[in-house]
N, C-alpha and C positions, 0 to 999 in steps of 0.2 A: 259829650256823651258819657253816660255811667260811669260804662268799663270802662272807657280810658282812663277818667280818674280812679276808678278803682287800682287799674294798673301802676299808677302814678306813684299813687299812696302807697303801693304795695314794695316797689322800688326804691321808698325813700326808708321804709322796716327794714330792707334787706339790707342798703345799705348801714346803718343803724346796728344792726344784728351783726354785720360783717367787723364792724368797728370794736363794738362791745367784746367780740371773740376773740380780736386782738389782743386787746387788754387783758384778757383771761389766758394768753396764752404767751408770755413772756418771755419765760424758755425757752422759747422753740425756738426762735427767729428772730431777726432783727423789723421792727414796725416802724413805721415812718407817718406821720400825722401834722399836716400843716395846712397853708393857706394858697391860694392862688389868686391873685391880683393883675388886673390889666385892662384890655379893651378887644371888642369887638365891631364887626363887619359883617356885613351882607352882602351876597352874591346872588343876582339872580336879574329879575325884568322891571327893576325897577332901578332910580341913581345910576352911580357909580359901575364902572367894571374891574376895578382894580381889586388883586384878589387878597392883598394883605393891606387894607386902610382903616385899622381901627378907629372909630368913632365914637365909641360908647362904652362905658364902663362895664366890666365884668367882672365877677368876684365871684369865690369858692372854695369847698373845702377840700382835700385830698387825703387819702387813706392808702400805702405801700405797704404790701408784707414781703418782703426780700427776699425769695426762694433761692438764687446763686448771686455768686457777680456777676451775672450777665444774666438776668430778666427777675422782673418785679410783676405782681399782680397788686393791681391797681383801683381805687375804687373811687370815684368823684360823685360832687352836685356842683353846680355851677350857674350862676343866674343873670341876667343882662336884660337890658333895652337893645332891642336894633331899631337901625332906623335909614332912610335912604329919601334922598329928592332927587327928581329927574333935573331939577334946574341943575344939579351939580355938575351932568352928566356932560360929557365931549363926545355925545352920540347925538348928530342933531334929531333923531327922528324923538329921543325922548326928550328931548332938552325943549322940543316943541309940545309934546304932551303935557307934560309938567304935574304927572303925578306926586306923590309922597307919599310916606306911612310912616309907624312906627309900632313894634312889637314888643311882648315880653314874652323871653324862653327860660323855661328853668330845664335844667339839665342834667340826667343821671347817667353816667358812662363808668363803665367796667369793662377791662380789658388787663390787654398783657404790654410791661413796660420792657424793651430788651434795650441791653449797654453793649455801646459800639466798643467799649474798654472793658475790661475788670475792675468793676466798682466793691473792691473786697474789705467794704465796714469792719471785718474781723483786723483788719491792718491799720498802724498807727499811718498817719504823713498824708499829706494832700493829694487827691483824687479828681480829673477830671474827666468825664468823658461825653461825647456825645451818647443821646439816644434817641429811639421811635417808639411812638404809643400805638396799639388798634385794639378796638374790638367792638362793640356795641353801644349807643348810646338810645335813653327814650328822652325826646323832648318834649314838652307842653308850652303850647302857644296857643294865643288866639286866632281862627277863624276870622280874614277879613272881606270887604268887598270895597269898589268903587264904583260908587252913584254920582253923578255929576260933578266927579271930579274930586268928589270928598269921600277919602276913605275910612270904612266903618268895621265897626267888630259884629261878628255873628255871632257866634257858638267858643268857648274854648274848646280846647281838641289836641291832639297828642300825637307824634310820629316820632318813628326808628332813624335811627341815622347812622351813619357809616362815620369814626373817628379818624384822623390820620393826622399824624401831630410828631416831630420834630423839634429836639430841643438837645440843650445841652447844661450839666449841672458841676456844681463842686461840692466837696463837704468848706464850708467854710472854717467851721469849728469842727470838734471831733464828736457835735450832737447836732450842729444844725446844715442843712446842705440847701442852696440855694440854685433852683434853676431856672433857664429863662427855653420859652415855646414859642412852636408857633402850631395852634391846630385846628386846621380846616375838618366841618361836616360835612356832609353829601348824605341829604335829607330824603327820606321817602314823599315830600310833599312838594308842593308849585305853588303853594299858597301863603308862605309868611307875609306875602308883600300885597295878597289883595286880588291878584294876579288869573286862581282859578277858582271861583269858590267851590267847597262840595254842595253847599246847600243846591240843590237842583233848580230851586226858583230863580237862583241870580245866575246859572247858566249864560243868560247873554249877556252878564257885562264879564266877562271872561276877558283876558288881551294876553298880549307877550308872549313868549315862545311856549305852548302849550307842551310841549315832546321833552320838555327838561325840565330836572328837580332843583330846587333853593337851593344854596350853601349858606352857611355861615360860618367866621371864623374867629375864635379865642386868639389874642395875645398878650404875654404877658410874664411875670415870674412866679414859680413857686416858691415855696419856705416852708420845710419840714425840717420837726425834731424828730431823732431818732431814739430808740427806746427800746429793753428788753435785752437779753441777753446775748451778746454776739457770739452770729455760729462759728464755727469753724468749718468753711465752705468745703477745707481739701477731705473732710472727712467724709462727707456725704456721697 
């Protein structure tokens, strides 16, 4: 639909916008700009149930502006294949269906990063601490359905998703910090896998637990440099 790409496109300016004003704003704060690398998962009515089994390749960029030692705001994209067989599945009712699919999500999430430690860049010496991510993410995927057992793409289309992500990092160097996630979405939709379509015409081939949303989940490491002038946190 339109908007949703409208939306899309609009979310990846902001991001874009948010990154450029980092740059412009040096002084302020300490910024952090790296990569994210790893795999993902799919959770829902189709394969597998297991809720952390990467399968597929996932990659992305990350943007931190440092407000204390203890919380970061955050700005990602992130993009991946998912993909899922019932033959994989140790559920015999799928393992007899023997659906499959495969999707592409690209992914914009902002939110808030908090440290389980004091992660205080203003200080010389090695730093580790656990932390957790939340806040919002939009996804884009395609719209699927299954006809005779062969699943097809409809429409592309776009949903909200709920972040929740677990990880732990270090500064490696005294510019580069290296972390490792794990982060489950919890999706406004039931349809990465084919499962409910919205088109109203394919209505009846709907299947699988109708009353529950997708998951999917990122795992993997970050890698950001850091940059800009370090605050002095106790000052603030």
């Amino acid at each position: 639909m339109l908007y949703l790409h409208a939306i899309f496109r609009l979310m990846k300016r902001l991001f874009l916008f948010v990154f450029i004003l980092g740059l412009t704003k040096l002084t302020a704060q300490i910024h952090e700009v790296g990569v994210f690398l790893g795999g993902s998962n799919y959770i829902g009515d189709v394969g597998k149930t297991n809720y952390v089994n990467p399968n597929e390749t996932a990659f992305g960029i990350v943007y931190k502006w440092n407000k204390s030692p203890r919380h970061a705001w955050r700005i990602s994209y992130t993009q991946s294949k998912i993909t899922a067989n019932d033959l994989d599945s140790n559920v015999p009712g799928r393992y007899k269906r023997g659906y499959n699919f495969e999707n592409n999500i690209k992914e914009i999430s902002a939110g808030l990063e908090f440290n389980f430690f004091d992660f205080n860049l203003h200080e010389f010496g090695l730093k580790v601490t656990p932390y957790i991510y939340t806040g919002l993410c939009y996804t884009n995927y395609d719209e699927l359905y299954v006809l005779n057992g062969i699943t097809k793409k409809d429409i592309n289309h776009g949903t909200f998703a709920l972040p929740m992500t677990v990880g732990v990092k270090s500064n490696i160097t005294p510019s580069i910090i290296l972390g490792f996630e794990v982060g489950s979405r919890y999706t406004m939709t039931d349809n990465l896998d084919g499962s409910l379509p919205k088109n109203k015409n394919l209505e009846s081939l709907k299947f699988g637990n109708i009353t529950s949303k997708d998951w999917y989940v990122f795992t993997g490491f970050t890698l950001t440099y850091t940059f800009g002038q370090k605050p002095c946190y106790c000052a603030n």
